[in-house]
LOTILO-378724 format. One record per residue (C-alpha): x, y, z; chain. Coordinates in nm, 4 decimals, always signed. Layout:
LOTILO-378724
          u          v          w   chain
          X          Y          Z       A
...
end
This chain:
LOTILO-378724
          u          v          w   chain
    +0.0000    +0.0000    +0.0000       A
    +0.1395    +0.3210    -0.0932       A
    +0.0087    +0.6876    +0.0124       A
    -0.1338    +0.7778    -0.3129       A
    -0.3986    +0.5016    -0.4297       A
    -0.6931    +0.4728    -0.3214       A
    -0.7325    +0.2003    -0.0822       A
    -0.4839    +0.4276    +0.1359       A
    -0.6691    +0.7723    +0.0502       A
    -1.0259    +0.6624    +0.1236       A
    -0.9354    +0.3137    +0.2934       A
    -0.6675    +0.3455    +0.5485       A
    -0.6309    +0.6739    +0.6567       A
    -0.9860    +0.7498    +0.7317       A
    -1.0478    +0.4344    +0.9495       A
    -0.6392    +0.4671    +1.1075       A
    -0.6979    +0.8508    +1.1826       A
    -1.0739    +0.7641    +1.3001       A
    -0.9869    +0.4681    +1.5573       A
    -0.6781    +0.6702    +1.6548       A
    -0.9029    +0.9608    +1.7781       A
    -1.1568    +0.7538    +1.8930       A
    -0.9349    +0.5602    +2.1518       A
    -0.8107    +0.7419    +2.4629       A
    -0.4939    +0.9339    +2.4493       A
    -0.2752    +0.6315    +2.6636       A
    -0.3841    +0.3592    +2.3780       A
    -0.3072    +0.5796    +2.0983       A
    +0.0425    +0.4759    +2.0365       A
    -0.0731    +0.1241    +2.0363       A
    -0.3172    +0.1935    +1.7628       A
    -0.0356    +0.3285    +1.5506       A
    +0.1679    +0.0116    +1.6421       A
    -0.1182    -0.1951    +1.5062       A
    -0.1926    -0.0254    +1.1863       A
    +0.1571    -0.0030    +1.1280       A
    +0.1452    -0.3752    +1.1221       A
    -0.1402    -0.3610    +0.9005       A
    +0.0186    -0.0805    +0.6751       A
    +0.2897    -0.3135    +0.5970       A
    +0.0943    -0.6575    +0.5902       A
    -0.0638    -0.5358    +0.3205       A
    +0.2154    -0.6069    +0.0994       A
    +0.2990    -0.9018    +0.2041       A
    +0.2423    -1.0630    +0.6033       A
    +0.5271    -1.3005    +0.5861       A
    +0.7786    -1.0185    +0.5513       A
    +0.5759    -0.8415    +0.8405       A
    +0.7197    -1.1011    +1.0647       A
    +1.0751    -1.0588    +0.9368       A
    +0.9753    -0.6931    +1.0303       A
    +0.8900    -0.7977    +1.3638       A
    +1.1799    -1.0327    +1.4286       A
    +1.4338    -0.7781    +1.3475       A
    +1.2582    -0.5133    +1.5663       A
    +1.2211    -0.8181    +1.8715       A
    +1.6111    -0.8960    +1.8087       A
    +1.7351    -0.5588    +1.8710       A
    +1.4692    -0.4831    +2.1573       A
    +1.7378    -0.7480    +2.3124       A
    +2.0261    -0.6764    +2.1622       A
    +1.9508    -0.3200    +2.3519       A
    +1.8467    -0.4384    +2.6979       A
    +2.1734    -0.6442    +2.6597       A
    +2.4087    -0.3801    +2.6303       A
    +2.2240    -0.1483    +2.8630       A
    +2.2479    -0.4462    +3.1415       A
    +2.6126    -0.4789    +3.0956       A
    +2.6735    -0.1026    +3.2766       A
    +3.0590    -0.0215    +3.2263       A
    +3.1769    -0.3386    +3.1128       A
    +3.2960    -0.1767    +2.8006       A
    +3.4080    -0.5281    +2.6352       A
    +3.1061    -0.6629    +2.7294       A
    +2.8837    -0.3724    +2.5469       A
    +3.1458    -0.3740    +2.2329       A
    +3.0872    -0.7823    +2.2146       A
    +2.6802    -0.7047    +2.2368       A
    +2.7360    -0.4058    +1.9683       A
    +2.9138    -0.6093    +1.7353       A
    +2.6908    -0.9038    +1.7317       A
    +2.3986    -0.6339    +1.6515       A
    +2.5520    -0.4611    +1.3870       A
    +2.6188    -0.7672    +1.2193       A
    +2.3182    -0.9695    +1.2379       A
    +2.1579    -0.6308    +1.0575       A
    +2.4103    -0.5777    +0.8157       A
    +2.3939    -0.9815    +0.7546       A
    +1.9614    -0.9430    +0.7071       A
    +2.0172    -0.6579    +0.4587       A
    +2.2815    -0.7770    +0.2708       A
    +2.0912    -1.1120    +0.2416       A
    +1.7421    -0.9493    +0.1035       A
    +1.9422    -0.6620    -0.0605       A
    +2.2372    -0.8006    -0.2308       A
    +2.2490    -1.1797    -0.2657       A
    +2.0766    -1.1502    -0.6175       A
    +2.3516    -0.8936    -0.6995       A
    +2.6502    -1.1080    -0.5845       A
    +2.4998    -1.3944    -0.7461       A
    +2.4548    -1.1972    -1.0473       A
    +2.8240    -1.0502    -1.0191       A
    +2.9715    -1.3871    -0.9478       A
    +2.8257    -1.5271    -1.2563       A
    +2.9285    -1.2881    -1.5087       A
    +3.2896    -1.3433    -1.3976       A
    +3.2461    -1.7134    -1.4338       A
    +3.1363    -1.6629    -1.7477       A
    +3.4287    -1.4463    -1.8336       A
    +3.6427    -1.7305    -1.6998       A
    +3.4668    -2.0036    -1.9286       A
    +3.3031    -2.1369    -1.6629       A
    +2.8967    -2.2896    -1.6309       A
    +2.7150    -1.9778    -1.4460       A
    +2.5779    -2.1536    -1.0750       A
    +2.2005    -2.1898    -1.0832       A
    +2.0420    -1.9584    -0.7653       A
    +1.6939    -1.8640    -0.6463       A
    +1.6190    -1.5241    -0.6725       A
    +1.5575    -1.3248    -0.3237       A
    +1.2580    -1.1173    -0.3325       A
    +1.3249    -0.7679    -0.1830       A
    +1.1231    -0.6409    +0.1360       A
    +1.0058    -0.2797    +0.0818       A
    +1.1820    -0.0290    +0.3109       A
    +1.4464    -0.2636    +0.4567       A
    +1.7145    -0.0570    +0.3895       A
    +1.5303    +0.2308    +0.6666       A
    +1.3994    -0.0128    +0.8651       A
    +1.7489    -0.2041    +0.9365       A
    +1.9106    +0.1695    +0.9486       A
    +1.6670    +0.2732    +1.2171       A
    +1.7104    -0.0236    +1.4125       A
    +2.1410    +0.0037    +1.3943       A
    +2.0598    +0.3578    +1.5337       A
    +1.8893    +0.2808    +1.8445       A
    +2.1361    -0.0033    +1.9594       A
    +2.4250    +0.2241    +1.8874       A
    +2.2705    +0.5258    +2.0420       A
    +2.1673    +0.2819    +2.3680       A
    +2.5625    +0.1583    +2.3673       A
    +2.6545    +0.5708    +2.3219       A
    +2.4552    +0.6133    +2.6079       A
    +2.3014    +0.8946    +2.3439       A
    +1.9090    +0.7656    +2.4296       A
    +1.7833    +0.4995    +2.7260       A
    +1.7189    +0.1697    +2.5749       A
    +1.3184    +0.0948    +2.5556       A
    +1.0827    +0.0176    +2.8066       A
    +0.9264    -0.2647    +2.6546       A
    +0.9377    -0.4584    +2.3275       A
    +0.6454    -0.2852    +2.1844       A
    +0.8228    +0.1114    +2.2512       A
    +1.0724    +0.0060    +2.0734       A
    +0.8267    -0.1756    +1.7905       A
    +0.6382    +0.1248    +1.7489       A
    +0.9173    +0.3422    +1.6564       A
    +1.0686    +0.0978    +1.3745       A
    +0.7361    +0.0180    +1.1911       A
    +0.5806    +0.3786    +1.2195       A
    +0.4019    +0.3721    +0.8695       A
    +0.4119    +0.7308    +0.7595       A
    +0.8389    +0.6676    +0.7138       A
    +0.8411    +0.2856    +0.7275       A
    +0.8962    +0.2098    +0.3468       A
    +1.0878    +0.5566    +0.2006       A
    +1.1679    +0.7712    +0.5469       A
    +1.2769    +0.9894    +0.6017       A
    +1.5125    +0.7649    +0.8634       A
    +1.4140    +0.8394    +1.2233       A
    +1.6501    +0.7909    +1.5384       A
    +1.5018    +0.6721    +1.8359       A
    +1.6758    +0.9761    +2.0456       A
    +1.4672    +1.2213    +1.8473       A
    +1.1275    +1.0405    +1.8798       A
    +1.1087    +0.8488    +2.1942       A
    +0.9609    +1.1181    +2.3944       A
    +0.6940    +1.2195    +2.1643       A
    +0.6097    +0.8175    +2.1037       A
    +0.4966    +0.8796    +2.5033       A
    +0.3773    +1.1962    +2.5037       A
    +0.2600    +1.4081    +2.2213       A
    +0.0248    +1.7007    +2.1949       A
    -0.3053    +1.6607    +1.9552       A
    -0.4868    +1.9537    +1.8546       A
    -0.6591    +2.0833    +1.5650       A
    -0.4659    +2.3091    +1.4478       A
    -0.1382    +2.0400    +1.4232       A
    -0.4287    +1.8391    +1.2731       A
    -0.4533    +2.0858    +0.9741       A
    -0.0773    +2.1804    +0.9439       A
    -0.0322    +1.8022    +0.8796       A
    -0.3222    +1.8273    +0.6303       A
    -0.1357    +2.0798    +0.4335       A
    +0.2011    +1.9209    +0.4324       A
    -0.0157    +1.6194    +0.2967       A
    -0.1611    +1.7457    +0.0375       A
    +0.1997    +1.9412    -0.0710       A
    +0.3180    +1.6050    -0.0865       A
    +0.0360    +1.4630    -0.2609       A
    +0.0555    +1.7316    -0.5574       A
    +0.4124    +1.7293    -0.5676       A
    +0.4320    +1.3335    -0.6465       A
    +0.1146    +1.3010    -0.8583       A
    +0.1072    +1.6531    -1.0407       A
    +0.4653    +1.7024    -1.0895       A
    +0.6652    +1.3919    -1.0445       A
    +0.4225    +1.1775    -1.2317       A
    +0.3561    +1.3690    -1.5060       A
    +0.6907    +1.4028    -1.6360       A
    +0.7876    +1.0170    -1.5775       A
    +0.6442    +0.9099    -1.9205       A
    +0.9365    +1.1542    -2.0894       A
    +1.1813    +1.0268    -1.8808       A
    +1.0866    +0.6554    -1.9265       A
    +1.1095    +0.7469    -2.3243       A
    +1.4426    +0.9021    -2.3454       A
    +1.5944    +0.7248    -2.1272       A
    +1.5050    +0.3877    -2.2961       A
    +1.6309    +0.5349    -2.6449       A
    +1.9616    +0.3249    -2.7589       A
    +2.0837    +0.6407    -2.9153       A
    +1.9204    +0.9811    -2.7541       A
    +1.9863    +1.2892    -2.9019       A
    +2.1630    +1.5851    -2.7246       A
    +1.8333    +1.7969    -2.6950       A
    +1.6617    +1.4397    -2.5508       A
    +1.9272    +1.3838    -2.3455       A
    +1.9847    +1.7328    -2.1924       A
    +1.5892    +1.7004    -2.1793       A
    +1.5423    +1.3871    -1.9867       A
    +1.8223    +1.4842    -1.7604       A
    +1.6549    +1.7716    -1.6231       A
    +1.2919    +1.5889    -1.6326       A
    +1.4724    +1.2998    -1.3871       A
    +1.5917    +1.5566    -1.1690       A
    +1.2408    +1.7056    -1.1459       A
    +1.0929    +1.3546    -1.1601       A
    +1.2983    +1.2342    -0.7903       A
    +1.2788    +1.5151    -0.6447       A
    +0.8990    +1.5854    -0.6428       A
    +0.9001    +1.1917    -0.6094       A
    +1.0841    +1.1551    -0.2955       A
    +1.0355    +1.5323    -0.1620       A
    +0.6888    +1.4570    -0.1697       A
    +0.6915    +1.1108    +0.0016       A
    +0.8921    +1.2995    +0.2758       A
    +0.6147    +1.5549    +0.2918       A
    +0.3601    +1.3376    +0.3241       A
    +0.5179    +1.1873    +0.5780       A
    +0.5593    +1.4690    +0.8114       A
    +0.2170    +1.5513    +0.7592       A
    +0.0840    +1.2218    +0.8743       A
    +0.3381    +1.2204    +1.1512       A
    +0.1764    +1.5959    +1.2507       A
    -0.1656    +1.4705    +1.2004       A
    -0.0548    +1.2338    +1.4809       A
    +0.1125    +1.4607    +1.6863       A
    +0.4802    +1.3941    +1.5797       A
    +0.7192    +1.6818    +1.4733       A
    +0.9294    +1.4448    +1.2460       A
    +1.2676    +1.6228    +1.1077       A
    +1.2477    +1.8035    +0.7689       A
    +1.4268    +1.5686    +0.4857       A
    +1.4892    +1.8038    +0.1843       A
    +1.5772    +2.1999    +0.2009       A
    +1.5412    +2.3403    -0.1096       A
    +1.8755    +2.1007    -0.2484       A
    +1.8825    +2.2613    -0.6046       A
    +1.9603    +2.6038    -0.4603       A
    +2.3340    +2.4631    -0.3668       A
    +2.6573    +2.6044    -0.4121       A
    +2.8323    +2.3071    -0.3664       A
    +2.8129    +1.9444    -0.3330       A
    +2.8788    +1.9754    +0.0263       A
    +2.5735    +2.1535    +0.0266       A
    +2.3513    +1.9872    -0.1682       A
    +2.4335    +1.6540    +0.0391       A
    +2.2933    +1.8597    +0.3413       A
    +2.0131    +1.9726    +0.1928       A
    +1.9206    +1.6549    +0.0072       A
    +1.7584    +1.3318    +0.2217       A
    +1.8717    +1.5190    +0.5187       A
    +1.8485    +1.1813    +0.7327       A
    +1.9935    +0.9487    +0.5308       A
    +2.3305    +1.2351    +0.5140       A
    +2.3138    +1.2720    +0.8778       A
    +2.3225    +0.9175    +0.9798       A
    +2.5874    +0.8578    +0.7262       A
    +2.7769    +1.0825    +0.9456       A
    +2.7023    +1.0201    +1.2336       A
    +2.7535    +0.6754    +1.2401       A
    +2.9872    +0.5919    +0.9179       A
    +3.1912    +0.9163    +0.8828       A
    +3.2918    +1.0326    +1.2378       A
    +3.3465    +0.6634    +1.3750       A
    +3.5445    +0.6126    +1.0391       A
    +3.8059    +0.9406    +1.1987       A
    +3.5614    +1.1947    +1.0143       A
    +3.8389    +1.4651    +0.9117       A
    +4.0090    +1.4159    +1.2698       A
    +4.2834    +1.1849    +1.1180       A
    +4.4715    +1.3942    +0.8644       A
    +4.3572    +1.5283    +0.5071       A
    +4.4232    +1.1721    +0.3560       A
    +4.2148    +0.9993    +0.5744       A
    +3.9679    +1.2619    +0.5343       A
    +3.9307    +1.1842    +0.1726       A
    +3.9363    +0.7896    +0.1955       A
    +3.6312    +0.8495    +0.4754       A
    +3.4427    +1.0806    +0.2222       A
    +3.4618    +0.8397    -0.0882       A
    +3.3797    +0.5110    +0.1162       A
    +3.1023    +0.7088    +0.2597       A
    +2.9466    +0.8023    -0.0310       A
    +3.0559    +0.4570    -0.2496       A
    +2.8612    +0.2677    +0.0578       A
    +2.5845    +0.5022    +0.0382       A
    +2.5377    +0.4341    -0.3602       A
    +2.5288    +0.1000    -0.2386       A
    +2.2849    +0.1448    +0.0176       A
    +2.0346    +0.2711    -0.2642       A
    +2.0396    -0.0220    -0.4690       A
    +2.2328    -0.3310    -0.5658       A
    +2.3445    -0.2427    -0.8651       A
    +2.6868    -0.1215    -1.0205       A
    +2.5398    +0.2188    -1.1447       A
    +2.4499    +0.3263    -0.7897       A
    +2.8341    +0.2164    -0.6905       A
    +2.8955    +0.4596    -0.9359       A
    +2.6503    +0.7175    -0.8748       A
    +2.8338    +0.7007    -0.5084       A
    +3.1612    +0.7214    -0.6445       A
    +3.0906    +1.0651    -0.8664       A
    +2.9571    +1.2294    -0.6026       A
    +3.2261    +1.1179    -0.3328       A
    +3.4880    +1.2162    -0.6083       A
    +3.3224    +1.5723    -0.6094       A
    +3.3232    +1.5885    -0.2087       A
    +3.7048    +1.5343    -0.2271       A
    +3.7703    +1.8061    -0.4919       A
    +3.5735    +2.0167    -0.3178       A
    +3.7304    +1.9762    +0.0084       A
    +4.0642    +2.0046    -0.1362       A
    +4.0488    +2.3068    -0.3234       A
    +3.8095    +2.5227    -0.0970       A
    +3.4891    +2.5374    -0.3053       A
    +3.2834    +2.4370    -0.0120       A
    +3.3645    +2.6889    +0.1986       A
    +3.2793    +2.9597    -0.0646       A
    +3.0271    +3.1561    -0.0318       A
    +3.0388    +3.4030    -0.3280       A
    +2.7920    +3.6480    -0.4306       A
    +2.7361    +3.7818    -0.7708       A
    +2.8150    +3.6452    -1.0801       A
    +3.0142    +3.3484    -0.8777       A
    +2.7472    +3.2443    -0.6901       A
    +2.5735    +3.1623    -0.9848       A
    +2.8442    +2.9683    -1.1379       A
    +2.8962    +2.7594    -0.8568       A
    +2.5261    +2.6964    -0.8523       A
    +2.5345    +2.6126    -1.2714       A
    +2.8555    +2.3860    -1.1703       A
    +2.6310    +2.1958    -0.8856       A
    +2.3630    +2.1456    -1.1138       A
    +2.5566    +2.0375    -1.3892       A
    +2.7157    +1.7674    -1.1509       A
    +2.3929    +1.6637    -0.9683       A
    +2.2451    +1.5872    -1.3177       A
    +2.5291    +1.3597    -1.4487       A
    +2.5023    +1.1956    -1.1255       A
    +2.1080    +1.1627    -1.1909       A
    +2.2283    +1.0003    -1.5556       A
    +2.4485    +0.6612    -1.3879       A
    +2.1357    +0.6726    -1.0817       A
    +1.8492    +0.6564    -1.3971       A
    +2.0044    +0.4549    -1.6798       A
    +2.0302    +0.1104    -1.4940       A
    +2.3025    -0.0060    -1.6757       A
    +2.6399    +0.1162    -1.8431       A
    +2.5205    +0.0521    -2.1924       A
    +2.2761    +0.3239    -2.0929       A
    +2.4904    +0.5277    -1.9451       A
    +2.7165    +0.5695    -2.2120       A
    +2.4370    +0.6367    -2.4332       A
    +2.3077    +0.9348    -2.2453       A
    +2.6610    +1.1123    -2.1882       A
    +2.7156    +1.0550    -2.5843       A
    +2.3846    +1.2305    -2.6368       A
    +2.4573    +1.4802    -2.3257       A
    +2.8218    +1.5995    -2.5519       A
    +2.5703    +1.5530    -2.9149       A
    +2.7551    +1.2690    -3.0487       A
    +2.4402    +1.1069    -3.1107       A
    +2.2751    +1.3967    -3.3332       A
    +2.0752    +1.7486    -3.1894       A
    +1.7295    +1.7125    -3.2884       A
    +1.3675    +1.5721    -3.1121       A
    +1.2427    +1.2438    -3.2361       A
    +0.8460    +1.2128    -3.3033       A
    +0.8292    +0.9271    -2.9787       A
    +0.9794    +1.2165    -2.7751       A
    +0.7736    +1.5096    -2.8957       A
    +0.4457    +1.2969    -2.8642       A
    +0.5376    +1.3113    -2.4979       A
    +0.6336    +1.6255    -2.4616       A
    +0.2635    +1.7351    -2.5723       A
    +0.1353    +1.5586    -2.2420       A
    +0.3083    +1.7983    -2.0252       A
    +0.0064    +2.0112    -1.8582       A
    +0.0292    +2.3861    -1.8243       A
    -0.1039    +2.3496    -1.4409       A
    +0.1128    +2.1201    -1.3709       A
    +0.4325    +2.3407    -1.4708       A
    +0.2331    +2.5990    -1.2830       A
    +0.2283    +2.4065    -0.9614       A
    +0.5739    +2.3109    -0.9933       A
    +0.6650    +2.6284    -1.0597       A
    +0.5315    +2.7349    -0.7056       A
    +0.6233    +2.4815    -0.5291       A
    +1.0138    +2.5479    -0.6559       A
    +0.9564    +2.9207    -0.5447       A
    +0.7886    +2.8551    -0.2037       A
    +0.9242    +2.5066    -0.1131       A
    +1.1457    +2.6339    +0.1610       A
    +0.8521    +2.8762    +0.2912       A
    +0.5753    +2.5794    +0.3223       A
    +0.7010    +2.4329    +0.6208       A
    +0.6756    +2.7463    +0.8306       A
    +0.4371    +2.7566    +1.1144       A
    +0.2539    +3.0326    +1.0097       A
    +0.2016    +2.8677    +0.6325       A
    +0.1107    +2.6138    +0.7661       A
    -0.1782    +2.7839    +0.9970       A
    -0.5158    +2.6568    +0.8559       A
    -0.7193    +2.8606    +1.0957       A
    -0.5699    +3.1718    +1.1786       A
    -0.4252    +3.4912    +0.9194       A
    -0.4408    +3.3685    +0.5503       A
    -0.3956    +2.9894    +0.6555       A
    -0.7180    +2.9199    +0.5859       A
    -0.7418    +3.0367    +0.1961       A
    -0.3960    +2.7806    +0.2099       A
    -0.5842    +2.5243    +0.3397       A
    -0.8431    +2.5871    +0.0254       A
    -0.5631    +2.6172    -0.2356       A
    -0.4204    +2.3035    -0.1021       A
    -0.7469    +2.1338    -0.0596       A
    -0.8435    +2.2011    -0.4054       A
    -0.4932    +2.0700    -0.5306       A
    -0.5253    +1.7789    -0.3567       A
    -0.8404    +1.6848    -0.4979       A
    -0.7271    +1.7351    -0.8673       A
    -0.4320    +1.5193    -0.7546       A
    -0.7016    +1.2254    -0.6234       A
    -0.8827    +1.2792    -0.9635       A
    -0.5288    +1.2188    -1.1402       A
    -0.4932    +0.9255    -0.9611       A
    -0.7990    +0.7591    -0.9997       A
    -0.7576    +0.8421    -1.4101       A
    -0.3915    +0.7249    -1.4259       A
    -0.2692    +0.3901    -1.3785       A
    -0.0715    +0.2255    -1.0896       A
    +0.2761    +0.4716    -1.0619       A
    +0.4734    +0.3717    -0.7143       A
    +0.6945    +0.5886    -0.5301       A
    +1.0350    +0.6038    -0.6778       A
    +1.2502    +0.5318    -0.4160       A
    +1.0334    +0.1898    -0.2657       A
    +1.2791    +0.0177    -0.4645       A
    +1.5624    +0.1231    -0.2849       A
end
């Protein structure tokens, strides 16, 4: 089940949001536990109780380490055998098919018979899920956050459904107080509405409607430089709205429930820098790279050559950790290539006005969208035939498949992303967000009114799931 079809719009979140009112306020955070459960059954209920298990396993692995008080060998032991056993669950789901795939293709090169394997079926939002748990027993060994009361504390903050399958990635030191108490009123009701519907409008008006180019030119053998330029910057738009929107959503069922989740995206094309853009872009997933990858790796503590080893295997491991595949390896490698140039020469500490300013926001751009190019194509075959089209080696012109989908675009929908580009950084204010007091209500309207032509589009269109489920 994902946020925008219509067993969730008119299905799940009316009867969730209406039993979750309904109950007192002390069995509230079991009803989220329970339709949690449900959320994610509804994809498949054996992987709910691999869900379970791995939530039940570090419940323990936490009371362990807690129990152990300053017997730091002890707690290292218990840490270790936790961060294993999760690394060894997602590795199985994530990348057995790839290493099996991997290991073939070099047998093959050898001359030998390829090995015969069953295929692993991937559990949606096991990458966040395992993250989220690593978090909690590491924070419990940092002594950063008390370990949890009781199995289902603990449960309730690894299967929360508005961030369970795409985030954004929660640590339990930020949300263990509000999973006990919380505040519920109508006006965090509404402000939760609105970052909803944003959410909504963003994935169905926006990121939706410019998928069909993208799918096009991007499974051309031999795109032009116009297509490729083209389908470039309709990717970019495409995963942003996509995943920016998922996030939004998100908070805004989080805030419906009383939860002030962590913002995930600030405005990340406005960036000067690579630097930058990786803290403005999936603001969680950056953040618990470094905070529990970079800094125990020596961060920039250990000398400028360590510095730059830690920033590539960061970012290499966090290619990885999108998908199991060699273009995201890649993907990770470009931009952990840019982080070192960057830190080396200076460029992210500039902060230029002027005429520089904007080139070091063309040059960020320019880089985030050849990164988009090995992240989209899937494969190097089409990889190399979007950078030959990106430098025109594969002609200039539009083909008639592309311009037939260029006609589709909608002149409301480039409206709407228009002002959603322009205000993005401005909807998440309190006061924008105030449905009942100054002009919040006529936003509540505008947003309302959006989100219905969004439910309309939905209902028209066929099946289109979020982008980054996969990963």
């Amino acid at each position: 089940m994902v946020f925008t079809t219509p067993a969730f719009l008119f299905l799940f979140m009316p009867l969730f949001f209406l039993f979750y009112y309904l109950v007192p306020a002390k069995g509230r955070t079991s009803v989220i536990l329970l339709g949690s459960w449900l959320f994610y059954a509804f994809w498949r209920v054996d992987f709910l109780f691999l869900l379970i298990t791995v939530s039940f396993g570090n419940y323990l692995f936490g009371r362990s380490i807690h129990k152990t008080g300053e017997k730091e060998e002890k707690k290292r032991l218990w840490l270790a055998a936790a961060v294993a056993l999760n690394l060894t669950v997602l590795a199985y789901f994530k990348y057995f098919n790839f290493g099996a795939e991997s290991l073939n293709e070099l047998l093959k090169l050898a001359g030998l018979s390829p090995l015969a394997y069953q295929e692993v079926i991937l559990p949606i939002g096991i990458s966040f899920y395992i993250f989220q748990s690593m978090s909690y027993v590491i924070d419990v060994y940092r002594k950063d956050a008390p370990p949890a009361e009781n199995f289902f504390e603990l449960a309730t903050y690894v299967a929360l459904f508005p961030q369970l399958i795409a985030g954004p990635i929660l640590r339990y030191k930020d949300i263990i107080d509000q999973l006990k108490q919380r505040q519920h009123t109508l006006q965090l009701f509404g402000q939760g509405f609105i970052l909803f519907a944003v959410g909504v409008c963003k994935k169905v008006l926006i990121a939706d409607s410019v998928a069909p180019l993208v799918d096009v030119i991007f499974a051309r053998n031999a795109p032009t430089f116009l297509e490729s330029w083209l389908g470039t910057a309709a990717y970019a738009i495409q995963i942003y709205f996509d995943f920016s929107g998922y996030s939004d959503m998100a908070l805004g069922l989080g805030r419906m429930m009383g939860f002030h989740f962590k913002k995930n995206f600030d405005a990340p094309y406005k960036s000067a820098s690579i630097t930058e853009f990786w803290q403005r872009w999936h603001i969680s997933l950056s953040r618990w790279l470094r905070d529990y990858l970079y800094i125990p790796l020596g961060g920039n503590r250990k000398g400028s050559r360590r510095t730059y080893i830690n920033l590539f295997l960061v970012m290499f491991l966090g290619g990885l950790w999108h998908g199991a595949a060699w273009n995201f390896a890649l993907w990770g490698i470009w931009h952990g290539m840019w982080l070192m140039i960057e830190r080396k020469s200076g460029l992210h500490l500039i902060q230029a006005g002027g005429i520089n300013k904007a080139l070091n926001h063309f040059r960020t751009l320019f880089i985030v969208g050849i990164s988009w190019i090995f992240f989209r194509a899937g494969n190097f075959n089409g990889i190399s035939s979007m950078i030959r089209g990106i430098l025109g080696l594969n002609g200039l012109g539009i083909s008639p498949s592309v311009n037939w989908q260029l006609s589709r675009f909608s002149l409301f929908a480039g409206a709407v992303a228009i002002l959603l580009v322009l205000f993005e950084e401005k909807y998440h204010d309190e006061k924008a967000l105030n449905c009942f007091r100054e002009k919040g209500l006529s936003h509540a309207v505008v947003y309302t009114a959006l989100l219905g032509l969004s439910v309309l589009k939905i209902l028209s269109d066929s099946y289109s799931p979020f982008l980054y489920f996969r990963f």
